[in-house]
C-alpha positions as CSV (number, residue, x, y, z in Angstrom):
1,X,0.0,0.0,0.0
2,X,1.0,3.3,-1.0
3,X,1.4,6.3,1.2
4,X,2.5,9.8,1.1
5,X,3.0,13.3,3.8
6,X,0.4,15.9,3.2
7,X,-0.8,19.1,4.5
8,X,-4.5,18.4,6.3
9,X,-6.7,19.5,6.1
10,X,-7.2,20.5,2.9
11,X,-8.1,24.3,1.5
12,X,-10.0,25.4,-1.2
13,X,-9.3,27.6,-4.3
14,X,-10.2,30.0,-6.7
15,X,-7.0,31.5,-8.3
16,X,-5.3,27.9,-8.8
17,X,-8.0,25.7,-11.3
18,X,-7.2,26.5,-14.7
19,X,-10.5,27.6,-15.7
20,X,-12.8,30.8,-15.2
21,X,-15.3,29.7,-12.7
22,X,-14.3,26.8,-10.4
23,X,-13.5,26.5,-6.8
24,X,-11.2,23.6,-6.4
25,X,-9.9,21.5,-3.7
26,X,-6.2,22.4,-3.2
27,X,-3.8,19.5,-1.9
28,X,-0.4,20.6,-0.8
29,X,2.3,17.5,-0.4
30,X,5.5,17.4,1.3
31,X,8.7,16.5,-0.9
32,X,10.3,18.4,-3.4
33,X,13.4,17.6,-5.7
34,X,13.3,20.8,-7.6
35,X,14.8,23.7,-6.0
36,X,13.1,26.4,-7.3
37,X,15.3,29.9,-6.3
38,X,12.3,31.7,-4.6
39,X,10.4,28.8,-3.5
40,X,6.4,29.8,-2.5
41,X,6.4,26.9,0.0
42,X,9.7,26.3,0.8
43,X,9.3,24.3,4.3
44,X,7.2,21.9,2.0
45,X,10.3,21.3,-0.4
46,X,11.4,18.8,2.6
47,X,10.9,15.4,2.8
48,X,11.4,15.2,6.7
49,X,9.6,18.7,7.6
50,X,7.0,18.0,10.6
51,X,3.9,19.8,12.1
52,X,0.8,18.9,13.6
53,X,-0.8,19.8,9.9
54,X,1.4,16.7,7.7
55,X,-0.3,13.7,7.6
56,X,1.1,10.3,6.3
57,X,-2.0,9.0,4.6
58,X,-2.9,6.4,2.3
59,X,-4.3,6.5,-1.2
60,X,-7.7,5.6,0.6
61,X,-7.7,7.6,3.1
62,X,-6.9,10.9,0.4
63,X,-10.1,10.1,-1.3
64,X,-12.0,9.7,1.6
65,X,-10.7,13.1,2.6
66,X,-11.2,14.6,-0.9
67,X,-14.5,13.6,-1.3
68,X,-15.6,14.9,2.3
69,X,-14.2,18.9,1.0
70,X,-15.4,18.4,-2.3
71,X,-19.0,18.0,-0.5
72,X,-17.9,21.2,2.0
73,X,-16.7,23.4,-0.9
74,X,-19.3,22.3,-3.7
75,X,-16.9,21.0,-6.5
76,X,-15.0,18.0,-8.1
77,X,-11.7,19.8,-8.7
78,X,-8.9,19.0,-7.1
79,X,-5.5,21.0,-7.3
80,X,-2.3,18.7,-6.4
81,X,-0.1,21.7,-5.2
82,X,3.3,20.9,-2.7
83,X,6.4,20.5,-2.6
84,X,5.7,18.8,-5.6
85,X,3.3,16.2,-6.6
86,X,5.5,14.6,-8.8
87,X,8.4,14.3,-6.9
88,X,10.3,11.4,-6.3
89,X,8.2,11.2,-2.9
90,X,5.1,11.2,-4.3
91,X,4.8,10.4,-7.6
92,X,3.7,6.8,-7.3
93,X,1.0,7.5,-4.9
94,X,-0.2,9.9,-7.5
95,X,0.0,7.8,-10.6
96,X,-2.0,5.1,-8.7
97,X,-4.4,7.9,-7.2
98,X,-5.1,8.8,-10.5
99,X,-5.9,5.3,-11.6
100,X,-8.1,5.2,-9.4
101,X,-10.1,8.1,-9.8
102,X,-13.1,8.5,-11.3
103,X,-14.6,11.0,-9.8
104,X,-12.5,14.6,-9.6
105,X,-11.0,17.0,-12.1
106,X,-6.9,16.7,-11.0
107,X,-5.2,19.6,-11.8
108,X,-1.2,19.3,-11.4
109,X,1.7,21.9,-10.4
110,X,5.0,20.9,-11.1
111,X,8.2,21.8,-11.4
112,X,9.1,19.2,-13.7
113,X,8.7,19.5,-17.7
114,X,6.0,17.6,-19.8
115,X,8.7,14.9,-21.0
116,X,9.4,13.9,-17.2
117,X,5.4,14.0,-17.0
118,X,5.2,11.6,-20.0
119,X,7.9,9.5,-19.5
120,X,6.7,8.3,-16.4
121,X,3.3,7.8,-17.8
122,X,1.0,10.4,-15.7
123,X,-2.4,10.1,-17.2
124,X,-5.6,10.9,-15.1
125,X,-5.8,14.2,-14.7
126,X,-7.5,17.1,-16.7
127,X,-4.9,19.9,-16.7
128,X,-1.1,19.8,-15.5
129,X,1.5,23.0,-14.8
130,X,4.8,22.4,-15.8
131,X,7.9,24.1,-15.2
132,X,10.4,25.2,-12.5
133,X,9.7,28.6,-10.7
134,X,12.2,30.8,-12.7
135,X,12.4,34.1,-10.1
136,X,14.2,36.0,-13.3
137,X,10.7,35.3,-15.5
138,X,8.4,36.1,-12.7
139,X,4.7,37.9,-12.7
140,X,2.2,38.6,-10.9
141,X,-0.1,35.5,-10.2
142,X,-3.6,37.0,-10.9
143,X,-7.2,34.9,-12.3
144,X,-9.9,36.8,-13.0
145,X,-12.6,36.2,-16.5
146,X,-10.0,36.3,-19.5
147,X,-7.2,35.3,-18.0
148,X,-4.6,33.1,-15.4
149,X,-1.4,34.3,-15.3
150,X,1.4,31.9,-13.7
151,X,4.1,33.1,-11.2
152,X,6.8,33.2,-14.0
153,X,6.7,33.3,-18.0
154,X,8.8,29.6,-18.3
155,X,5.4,27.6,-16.5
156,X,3.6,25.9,-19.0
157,X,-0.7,24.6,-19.0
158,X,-1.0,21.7,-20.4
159,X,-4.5,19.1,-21.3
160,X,-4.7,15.7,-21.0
161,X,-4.0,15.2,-24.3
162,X,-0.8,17.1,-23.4
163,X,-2.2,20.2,-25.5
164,X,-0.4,23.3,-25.0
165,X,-2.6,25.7,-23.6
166,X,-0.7,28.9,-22.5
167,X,1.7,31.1,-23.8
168,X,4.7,33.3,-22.1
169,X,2.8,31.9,-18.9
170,X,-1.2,32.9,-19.8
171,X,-3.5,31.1,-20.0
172,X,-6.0,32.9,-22.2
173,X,-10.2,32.1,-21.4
């Protein structure tokens, strides 16, 4: 049985789904192996970091919890956020989670590029965010009816048919 460390309880978002309209369930995880200069959630890149909020749960026991705040907050999409979902720590627990899932729209950030996301055969989810923070290319995260803007110009939307959606870090509505 899989299991991975991640921040609980869970939030809920506006600015992060890429889409005009949904709230979304936002998951943070703990492990990160990309080292982003200017980190957003830097105590998160660690494997080891501890508080009473990390949680070492099961595949299970995420969906139960997913599908308790997806009743709270009124929606199916789901934001995998961290550290990094697909990090070395976690992305085995997501590939399966994604297997199983029937149910939410996944949304991925991460810091690795679309050939890491295809060569290890992540399928499941409805949109993915690619690409390493680059603090030299950085903007001003904003969302609002024509537009999401990513924190720098290098991060990347992609489909589930691995569709290109954004350009110089915009994702035009």
């Amino acid at each position: 049985m899989l299991y991975t460390k991640l921040v609980v309880p869970f939030g809920s978002s506006f600015i992060d789904y890429p889409d005009n309209y949904s709230i979304s369930v936002i998951t943070f995880f703990v492990g990160c192996d990309n080292n982003c200069d200017g980190c957003h959630n830097e105590k998160l890149k660690d494997r080891e970091y501890g508080s009473e909020d990390i949680k070492t749960i099961s595949i299970d026991e995420y969906l139960s919890l997913l599908y308790h705040y997806a009743k709270i907050f009124r929606t199916k999409n789901v934001v995998m956020t961290g550290g990094d979902p697909l990090s070395v720590y976690n992305i085995d627990f997501v590939i399966e989670t994604l297997s199983k899932n029937n149910d939410f729209n996944f949304c991925i950030y991460t810091g690795h590029d679309i050939k890491y996301v295809i060569d290890n055969k992540v399928r499941g989810f409805k949109f993915i965010k690619t690409g390493k923070f680059d603090y030299k290319l950085r903007q001003e995260p904003v969302k609002n009816d024509d537009k999401m803007v990513l924190a720098s110009t290098n991060q990347m939307i992609y489909n589930e048919n691995f569709e290109l959606l954004t350009s110089n870090g915009v994702l035009a509505f």
